[in-house]
C-alpha positions in Angstrom: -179.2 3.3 -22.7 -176.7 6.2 -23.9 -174.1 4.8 -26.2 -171.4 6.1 -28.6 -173.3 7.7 -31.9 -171.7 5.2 -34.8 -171.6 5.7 -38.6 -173.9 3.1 -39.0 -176.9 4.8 -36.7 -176.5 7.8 -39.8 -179.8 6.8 -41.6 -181.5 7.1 -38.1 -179.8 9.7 -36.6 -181.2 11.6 -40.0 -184.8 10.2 -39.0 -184.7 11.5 -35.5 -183.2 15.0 -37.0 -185.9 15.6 -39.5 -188.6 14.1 -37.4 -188.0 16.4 -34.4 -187.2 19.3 -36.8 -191.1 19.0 -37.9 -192.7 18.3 -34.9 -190.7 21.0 -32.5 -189.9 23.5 -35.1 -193.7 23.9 -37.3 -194.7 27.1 -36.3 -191.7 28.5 -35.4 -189.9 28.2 -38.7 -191.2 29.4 -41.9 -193.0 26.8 -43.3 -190.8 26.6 -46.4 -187.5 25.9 -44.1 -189.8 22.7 -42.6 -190.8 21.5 -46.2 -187.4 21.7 -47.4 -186.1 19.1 -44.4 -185.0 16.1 -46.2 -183.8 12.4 -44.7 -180.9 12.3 -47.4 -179.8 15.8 -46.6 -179.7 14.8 -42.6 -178.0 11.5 -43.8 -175.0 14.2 -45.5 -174.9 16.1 -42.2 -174.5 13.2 -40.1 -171.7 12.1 -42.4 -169.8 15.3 -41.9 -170.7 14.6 -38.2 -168.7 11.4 -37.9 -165.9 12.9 -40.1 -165.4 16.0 -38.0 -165.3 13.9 -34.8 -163.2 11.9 -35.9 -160.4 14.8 -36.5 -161.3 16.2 -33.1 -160.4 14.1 -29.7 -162.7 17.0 -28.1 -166.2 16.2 -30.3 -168.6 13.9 -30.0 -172.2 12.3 -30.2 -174.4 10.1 -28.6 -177.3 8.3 -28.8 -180.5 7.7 -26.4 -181.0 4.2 -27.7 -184.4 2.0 -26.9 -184.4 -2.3 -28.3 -185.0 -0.8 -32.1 -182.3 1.5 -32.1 -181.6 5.4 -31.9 -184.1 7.6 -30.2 -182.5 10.8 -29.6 -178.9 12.6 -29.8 -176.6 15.0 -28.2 -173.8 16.1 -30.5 -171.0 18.5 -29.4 -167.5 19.7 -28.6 -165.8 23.2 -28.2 -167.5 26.2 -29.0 -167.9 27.5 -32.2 -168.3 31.0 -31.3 -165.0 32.6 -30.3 -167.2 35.9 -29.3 -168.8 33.2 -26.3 -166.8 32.7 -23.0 -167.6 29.1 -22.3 -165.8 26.3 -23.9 -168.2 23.5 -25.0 -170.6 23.9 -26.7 -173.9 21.4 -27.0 -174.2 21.8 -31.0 -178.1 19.8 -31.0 -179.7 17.5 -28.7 -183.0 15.7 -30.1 -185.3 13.4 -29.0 -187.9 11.9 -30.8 -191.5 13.6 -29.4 -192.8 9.9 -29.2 -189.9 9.4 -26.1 -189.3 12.6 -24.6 -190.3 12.8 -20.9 -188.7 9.9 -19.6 -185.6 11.2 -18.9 -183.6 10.6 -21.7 -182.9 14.2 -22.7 -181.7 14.6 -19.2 -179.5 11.5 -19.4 -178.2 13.1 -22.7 -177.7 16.4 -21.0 -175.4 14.8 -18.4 -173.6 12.4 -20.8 -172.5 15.5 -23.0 -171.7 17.7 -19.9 -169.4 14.5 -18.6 -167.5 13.9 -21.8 -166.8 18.2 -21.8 -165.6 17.9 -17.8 -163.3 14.8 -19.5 -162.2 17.0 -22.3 -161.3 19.8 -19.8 -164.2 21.9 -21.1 -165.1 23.9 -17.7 -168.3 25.7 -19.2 -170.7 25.0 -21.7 -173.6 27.0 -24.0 -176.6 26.2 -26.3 -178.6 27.7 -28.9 -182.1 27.4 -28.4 -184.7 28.7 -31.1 -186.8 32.0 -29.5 -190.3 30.9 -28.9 -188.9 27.0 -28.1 -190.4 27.1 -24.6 -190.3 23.3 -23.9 -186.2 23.8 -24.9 -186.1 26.6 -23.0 -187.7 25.1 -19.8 -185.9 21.8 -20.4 -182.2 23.8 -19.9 -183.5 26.4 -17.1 -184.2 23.3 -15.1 -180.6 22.2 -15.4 -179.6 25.6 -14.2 -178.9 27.1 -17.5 -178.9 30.6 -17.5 -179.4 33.1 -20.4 -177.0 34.8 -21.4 -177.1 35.8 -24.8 -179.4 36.8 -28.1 -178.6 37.3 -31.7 -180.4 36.7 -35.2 -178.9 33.9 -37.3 -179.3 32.7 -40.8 -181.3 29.6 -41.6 -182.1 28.7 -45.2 -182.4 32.1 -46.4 -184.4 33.2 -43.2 -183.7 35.2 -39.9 -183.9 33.5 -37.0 -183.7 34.6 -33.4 -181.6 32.4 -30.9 -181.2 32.5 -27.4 -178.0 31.4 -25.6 -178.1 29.5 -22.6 -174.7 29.1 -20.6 -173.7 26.7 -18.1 -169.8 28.8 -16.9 -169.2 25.9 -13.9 -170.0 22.7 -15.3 -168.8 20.5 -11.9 -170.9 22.7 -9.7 -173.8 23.3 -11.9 -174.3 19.2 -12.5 -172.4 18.1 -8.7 -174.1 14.8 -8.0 -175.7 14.4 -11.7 -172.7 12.9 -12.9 
């Protein structure tokens, strides 16, 4: 089931963050960017999360949720990068390794790319970490194209990120949503 992210899923939300953070990033990440992940750091970050959307009509987050709660996440809104041409912007979508491929990332996917058509955000873009294949696969199979590559900042580290752009949401996802 995709629901509305609350305030009260923060604590698993955090979980889920860190979790995935270690089992998709290890490798890919210095190792001292993965030791320094911490649940009550995640916990802050989702409480700026709630806050932000909550001043914005245009952000948002949801969950994947199974009987025990919060599985996975989208989070997004408007771009953040007034350099990009597209409008939305997915800011992190996560699902915990234990549940991905049965669809929820997909259902995630298409609730986030609803919510932006609702929001009249026509076009969309990710960040994906270079050498995230399974990411990388996961977007060019919902016709994400790539479009852009720069080196970001993470924890003291450089990081290279590939851009993935959706620039017609309602013809890229016609009959997904």
């Amino acid at each position: 089931m995709i629901r509305e992210a609350q305030p009260a899923d923060g604590k698993k939300l955090a979980r889920i963050q860190v979790d995935t953070w270690k089992s998709t990033y290890c490798g890919l990440l210095p190792p001292e960017i993965i030791d320094r992940l911490s649940y009550r750091q995640s916990e802050n970050k989702w409480e700026q999360v709630f806050r932000e959307r909550d001043k914005s009509s245009q952000s948002y987050a949801f969950v994947a949720a199974e009987k025990d709660g919060p599985v996975g996440y989208v989070v997004g809104g408007p771009t953040r990068d007034a350099g990009m041409d597209y409008g939305g912007e997915i800011y992190a979508i996560y699902v915990l390794e234990s549940f991905q491929g049965r669809g929820l990332g997909a259902l995630l996917l298409k609730t986030a790319v609803q919510r932006m058509i609702e929001t009249e955000l026509d076009s969309m873009v990710i960040w994906v970490l270079k050498g995230n294949e399974g990411a990388a696969g996961f977007y060019e199979r919902h016709d994400g194209k790539r479009i852009a590559e720069r080196i970001i900042g993470l924890a003291g580290f450089e990081c290279r990120v590939i851009a993935y752009g959706w620039s017609d949401l309602k013809s890229s996802f016609a009959g997904c949503i």
